[in-house]
Backbone as XML, in Angstrom:
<?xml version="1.0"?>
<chain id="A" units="angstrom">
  <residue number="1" name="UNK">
    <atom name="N" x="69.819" y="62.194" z="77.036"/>
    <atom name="CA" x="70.941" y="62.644" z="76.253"/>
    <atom name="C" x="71.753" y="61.423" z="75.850"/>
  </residue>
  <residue number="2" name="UNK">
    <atom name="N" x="71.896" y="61.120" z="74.566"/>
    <atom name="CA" x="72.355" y="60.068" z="73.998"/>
    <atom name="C" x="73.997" y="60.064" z="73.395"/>
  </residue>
  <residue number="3" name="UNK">
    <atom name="N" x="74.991" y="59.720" z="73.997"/>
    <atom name="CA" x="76.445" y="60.532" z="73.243"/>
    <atom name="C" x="76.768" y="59.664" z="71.829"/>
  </residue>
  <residue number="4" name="UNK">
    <atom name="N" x="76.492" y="58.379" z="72.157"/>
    <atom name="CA" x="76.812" y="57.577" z="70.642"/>
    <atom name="C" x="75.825" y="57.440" z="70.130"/>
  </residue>
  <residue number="5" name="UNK">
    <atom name="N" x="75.430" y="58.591" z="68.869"/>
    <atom name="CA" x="74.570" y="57.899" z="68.414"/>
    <atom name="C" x="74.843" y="58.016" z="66.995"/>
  </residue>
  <residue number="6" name="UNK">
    <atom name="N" x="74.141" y="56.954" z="66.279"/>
    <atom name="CA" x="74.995" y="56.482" z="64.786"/>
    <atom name="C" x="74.897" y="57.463" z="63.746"/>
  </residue>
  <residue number="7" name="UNK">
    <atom name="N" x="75.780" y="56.867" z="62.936"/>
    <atom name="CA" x="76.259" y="58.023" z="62.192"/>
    <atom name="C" x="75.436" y="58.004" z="60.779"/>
  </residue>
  <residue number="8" name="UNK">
    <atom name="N" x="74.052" y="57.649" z="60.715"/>
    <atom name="CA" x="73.776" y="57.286" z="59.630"/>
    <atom name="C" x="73.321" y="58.370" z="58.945"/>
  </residue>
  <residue number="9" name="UNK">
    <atom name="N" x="72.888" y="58.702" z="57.179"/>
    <atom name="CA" x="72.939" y="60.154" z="56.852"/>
    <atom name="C" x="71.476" y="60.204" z="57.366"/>
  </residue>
  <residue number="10" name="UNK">
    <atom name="N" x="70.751" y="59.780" z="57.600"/>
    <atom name="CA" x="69.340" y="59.919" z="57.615"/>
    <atom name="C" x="68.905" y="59.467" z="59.356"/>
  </residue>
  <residue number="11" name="UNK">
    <atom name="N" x="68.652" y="60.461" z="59.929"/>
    <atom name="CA" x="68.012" y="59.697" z="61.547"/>
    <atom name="C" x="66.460" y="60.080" z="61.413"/>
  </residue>
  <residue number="12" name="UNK">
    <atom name="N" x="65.779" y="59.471" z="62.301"/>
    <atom name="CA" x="64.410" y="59.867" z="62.698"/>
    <atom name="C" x="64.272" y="59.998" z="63.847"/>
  </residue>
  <residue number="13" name="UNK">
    <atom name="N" x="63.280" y="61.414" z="64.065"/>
    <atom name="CA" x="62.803" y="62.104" z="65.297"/>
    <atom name="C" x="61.430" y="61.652" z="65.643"/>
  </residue>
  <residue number="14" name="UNK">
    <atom name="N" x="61.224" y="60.676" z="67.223"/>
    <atom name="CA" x="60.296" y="60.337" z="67.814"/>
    <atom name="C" x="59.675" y="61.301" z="68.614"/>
  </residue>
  <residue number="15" name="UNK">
    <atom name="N" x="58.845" y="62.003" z="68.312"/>
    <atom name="CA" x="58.477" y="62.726" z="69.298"/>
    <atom name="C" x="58.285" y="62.576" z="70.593"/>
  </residue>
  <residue number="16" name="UNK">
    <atom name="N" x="57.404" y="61.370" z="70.460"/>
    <atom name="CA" x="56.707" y="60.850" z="72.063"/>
    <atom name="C" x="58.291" y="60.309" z="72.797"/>
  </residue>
  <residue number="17" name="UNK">
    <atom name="N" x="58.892" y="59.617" z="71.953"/>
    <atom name="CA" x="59.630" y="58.703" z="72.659"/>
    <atom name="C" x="61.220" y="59.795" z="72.759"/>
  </residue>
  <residue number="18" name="UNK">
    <atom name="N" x="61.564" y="60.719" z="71.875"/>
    <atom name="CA" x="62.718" y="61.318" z="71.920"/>
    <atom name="C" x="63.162" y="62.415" z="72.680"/>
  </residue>
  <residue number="19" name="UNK">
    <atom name="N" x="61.761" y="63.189" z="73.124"/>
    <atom name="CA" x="61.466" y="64.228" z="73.859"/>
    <atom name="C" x="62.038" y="64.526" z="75.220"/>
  </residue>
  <residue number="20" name="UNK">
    <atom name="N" x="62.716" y="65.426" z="75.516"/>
    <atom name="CA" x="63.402" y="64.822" z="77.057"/>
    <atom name="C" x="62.262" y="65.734" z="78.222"/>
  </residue>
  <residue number="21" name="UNK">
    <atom name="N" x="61.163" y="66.620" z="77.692"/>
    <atom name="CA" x="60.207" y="67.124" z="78.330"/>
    <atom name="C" x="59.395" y="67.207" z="77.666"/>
  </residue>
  <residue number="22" name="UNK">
    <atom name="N" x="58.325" y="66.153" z="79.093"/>
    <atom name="CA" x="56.429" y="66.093" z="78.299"/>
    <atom name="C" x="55.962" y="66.741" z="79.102"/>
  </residue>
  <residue number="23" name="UNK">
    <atom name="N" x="54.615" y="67.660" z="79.104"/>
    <atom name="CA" x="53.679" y="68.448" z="79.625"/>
    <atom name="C" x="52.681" y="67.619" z="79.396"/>
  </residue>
  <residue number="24" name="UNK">
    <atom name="N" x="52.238" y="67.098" z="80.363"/>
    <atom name="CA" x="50.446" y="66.956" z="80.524"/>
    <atom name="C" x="49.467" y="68.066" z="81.594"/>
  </residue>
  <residue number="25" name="UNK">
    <atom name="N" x="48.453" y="68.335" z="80.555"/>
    <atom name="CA" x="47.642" y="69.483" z="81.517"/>
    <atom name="C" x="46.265" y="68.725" z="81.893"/>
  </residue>
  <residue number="26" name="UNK">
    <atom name="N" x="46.040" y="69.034" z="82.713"/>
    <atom name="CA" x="44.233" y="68.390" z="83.125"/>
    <atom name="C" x="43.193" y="69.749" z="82.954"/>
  </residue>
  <residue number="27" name="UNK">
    <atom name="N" x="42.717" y="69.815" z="82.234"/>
    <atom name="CA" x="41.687" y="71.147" z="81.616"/>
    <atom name="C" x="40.527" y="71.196" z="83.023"/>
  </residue>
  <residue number="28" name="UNK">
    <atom name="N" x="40.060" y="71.957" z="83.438"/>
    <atom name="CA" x="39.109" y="72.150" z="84.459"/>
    <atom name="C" x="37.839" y="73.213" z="84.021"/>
  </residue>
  <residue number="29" name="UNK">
    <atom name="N" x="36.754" y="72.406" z="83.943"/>
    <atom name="CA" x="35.722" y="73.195" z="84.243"/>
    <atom name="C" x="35.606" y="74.194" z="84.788"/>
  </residue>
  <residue number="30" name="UNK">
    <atom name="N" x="35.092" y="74.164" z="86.098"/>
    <atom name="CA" x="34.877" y="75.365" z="87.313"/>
    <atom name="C" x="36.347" y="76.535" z="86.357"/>
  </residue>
  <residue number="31" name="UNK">
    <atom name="N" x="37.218" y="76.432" z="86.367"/>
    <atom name="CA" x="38.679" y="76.883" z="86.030"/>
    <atom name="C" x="38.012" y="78.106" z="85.100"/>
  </residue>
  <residue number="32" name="UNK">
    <atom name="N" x="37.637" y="77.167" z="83.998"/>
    <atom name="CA" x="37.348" y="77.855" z="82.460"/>
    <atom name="C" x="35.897" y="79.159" z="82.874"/>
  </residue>
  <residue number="33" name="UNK">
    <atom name="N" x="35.160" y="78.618" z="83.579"/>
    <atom name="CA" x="34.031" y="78.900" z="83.835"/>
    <atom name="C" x="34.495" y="80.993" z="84.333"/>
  </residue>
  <residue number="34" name="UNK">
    <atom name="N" x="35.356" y="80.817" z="85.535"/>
    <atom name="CA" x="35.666" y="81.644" z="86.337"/>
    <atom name="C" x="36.513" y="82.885" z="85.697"/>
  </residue>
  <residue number="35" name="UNK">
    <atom name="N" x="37.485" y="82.214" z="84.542"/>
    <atom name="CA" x="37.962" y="82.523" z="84.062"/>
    <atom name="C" x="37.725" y="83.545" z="82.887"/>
  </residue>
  <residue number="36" name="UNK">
    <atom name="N" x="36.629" y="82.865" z="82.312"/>
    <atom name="CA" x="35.751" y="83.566" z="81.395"/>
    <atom name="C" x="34.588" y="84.615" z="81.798"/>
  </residue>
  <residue number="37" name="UNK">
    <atom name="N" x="34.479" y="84.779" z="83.274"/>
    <atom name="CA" x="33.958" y="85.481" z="84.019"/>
    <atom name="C" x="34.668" y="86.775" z="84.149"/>
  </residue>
  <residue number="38" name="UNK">
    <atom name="N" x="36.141" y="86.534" z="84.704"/>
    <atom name="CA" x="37.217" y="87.379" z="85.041"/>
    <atom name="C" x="37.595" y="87.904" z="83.261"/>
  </residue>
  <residue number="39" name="UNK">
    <atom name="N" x="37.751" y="87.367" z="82.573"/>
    <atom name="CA" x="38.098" y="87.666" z="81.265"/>
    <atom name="C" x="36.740" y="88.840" z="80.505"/>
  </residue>
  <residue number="40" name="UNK">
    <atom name="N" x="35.723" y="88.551" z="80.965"/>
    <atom name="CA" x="34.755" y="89.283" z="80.517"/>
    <atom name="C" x="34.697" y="90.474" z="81.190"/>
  </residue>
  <residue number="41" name="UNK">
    <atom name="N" x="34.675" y="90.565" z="82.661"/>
    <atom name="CA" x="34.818" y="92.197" z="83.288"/>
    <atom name="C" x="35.995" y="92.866" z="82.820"/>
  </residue>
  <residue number="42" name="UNK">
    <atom name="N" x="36.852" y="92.394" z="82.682"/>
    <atom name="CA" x="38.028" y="92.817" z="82.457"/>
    <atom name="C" x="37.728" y="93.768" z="80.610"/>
  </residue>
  <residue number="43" name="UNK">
    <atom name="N" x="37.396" y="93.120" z="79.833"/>
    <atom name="CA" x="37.099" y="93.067" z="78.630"/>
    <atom name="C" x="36.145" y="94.104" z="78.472"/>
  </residue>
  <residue number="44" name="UNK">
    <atom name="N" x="35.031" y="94.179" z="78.688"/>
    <atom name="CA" x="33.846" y="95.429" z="78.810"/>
    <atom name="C" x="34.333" y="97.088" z="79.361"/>
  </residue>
  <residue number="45" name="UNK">
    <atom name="N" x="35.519" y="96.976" z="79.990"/>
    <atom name="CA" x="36.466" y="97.794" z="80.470"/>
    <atom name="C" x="36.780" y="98.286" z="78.633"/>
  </residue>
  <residue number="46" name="UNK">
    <atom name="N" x="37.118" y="97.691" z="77.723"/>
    <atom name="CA" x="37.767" y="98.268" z="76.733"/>
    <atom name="C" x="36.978" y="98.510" z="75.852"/>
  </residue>
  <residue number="47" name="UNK">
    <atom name="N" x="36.918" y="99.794" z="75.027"/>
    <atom name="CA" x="36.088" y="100.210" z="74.239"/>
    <atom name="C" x="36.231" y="100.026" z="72.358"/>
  </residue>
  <residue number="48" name="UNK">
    <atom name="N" x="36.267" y="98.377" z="72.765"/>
    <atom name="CA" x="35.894" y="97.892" z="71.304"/>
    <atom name="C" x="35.475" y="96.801" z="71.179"/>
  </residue>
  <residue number="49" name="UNK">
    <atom name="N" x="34.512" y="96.617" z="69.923"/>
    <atom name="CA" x="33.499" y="95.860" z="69.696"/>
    <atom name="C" x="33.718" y="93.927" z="69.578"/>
  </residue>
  <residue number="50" name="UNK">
    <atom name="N" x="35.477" y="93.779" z="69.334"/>
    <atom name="CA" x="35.428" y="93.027" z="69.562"/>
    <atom name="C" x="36.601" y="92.152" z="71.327"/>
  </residue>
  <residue number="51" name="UNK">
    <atom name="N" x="36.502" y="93.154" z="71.921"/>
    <atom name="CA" x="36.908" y="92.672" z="73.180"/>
    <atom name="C" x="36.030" y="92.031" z="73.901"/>
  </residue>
  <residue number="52" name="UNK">
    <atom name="N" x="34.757" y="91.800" z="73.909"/>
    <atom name="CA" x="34.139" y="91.358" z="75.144"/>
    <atom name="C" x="34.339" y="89.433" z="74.034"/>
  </residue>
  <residue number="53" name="UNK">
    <atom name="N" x="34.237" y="89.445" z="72.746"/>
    <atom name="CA" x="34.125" y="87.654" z="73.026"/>
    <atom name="C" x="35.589" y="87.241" z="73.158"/>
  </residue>
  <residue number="54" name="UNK">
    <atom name="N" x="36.571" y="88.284" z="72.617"/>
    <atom name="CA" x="38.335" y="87.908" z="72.587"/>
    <atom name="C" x="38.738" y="87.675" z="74.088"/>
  </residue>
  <residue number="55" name="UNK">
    <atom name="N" x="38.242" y="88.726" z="75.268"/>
    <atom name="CA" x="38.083" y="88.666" z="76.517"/>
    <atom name="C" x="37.829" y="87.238" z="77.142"/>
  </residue>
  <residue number="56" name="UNK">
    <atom name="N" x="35.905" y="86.909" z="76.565"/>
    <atom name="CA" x="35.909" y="85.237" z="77.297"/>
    <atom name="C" x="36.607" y="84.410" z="77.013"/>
  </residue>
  <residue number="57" name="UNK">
    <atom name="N" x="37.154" y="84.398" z="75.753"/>
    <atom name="CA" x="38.064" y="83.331" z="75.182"/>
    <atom name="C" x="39.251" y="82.698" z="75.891"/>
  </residue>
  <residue number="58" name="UNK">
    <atom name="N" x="40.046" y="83.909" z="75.582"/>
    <atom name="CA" x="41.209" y="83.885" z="76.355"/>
    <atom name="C" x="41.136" y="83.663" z="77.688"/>
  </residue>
  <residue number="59" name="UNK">
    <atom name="N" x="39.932" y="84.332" z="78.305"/>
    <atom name="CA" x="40.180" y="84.090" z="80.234"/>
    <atom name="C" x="39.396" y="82.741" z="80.573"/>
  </residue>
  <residue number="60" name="UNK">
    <atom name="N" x="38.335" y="82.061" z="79.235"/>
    <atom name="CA" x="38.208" y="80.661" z="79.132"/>
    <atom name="C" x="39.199" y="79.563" z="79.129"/>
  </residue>
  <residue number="61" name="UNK">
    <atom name="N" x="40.328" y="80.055" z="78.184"/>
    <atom name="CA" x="41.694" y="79.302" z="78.160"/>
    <atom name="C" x="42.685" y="79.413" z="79.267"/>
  </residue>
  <residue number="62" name="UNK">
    <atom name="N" x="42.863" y="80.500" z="79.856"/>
    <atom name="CA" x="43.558" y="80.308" z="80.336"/>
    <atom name="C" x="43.552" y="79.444" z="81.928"/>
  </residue>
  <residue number="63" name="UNK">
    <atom name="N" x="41.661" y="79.737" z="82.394"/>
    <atom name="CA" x="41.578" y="79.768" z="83.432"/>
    <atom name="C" x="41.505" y="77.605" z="83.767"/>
  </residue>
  <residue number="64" name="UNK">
    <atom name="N" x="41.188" y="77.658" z="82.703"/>
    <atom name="CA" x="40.968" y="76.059" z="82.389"/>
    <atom name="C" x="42.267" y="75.551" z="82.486"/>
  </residue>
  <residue number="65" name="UNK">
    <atom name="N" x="43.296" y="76.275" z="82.051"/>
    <atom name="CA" x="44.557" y="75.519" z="82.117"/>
    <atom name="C" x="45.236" y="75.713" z="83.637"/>
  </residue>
  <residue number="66" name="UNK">
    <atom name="N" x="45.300" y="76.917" z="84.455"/>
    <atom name="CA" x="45.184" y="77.060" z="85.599"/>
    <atom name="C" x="44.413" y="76.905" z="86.758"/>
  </residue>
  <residue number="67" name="UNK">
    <atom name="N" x="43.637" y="76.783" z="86.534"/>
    <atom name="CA" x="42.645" y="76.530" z="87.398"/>
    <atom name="C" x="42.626" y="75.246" z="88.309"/>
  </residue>
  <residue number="68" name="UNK">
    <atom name="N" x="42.151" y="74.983" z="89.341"/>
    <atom name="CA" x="42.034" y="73.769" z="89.749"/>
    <atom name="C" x="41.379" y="72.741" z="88.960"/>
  </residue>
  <residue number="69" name="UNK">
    <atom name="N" x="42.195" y="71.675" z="89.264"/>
    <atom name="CA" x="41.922" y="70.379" z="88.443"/>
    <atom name="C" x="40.232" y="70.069" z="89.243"/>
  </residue>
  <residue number="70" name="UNK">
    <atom name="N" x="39.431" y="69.361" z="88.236"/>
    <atom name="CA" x="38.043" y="69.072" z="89.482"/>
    <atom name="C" x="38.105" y="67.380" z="89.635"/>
  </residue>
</chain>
């Protein structure tokens, strides 16, 4: 948090450097794998044609982002 900062009409926004919160994620294999496992039973449960690949997808993504790091 910066209190003086100049008054010029024009500023520029650093992303990397201006940001006061960075997220780094470590994506995991095994994670995605399990995930897309759990995302698929889950998915075959619903009776339409396109839930079972929307199913792996999503429980691919998510499980990769949660999942243990390997």
């Amino acid at each position: 948090m910066k209190f003086n900062k100049p008054s010029n009409a024009v500023s520029v926004y650093y992303p990397d450097r201006d940001s006061p919160v960075k997220y780094e994620i470590e994506l995991s294999m095994s994670g995605a794998k399990k995930g897309m496992a759990i995302g698929l039973l889950i998915a075959s449960r619903v009776p339409h044609p396109l839930s079972v690949p929307i199913g792996a997808v999503a429980g691919g993504v998510l499980g990769a982002i949660f999942g243990k790091a390997d």
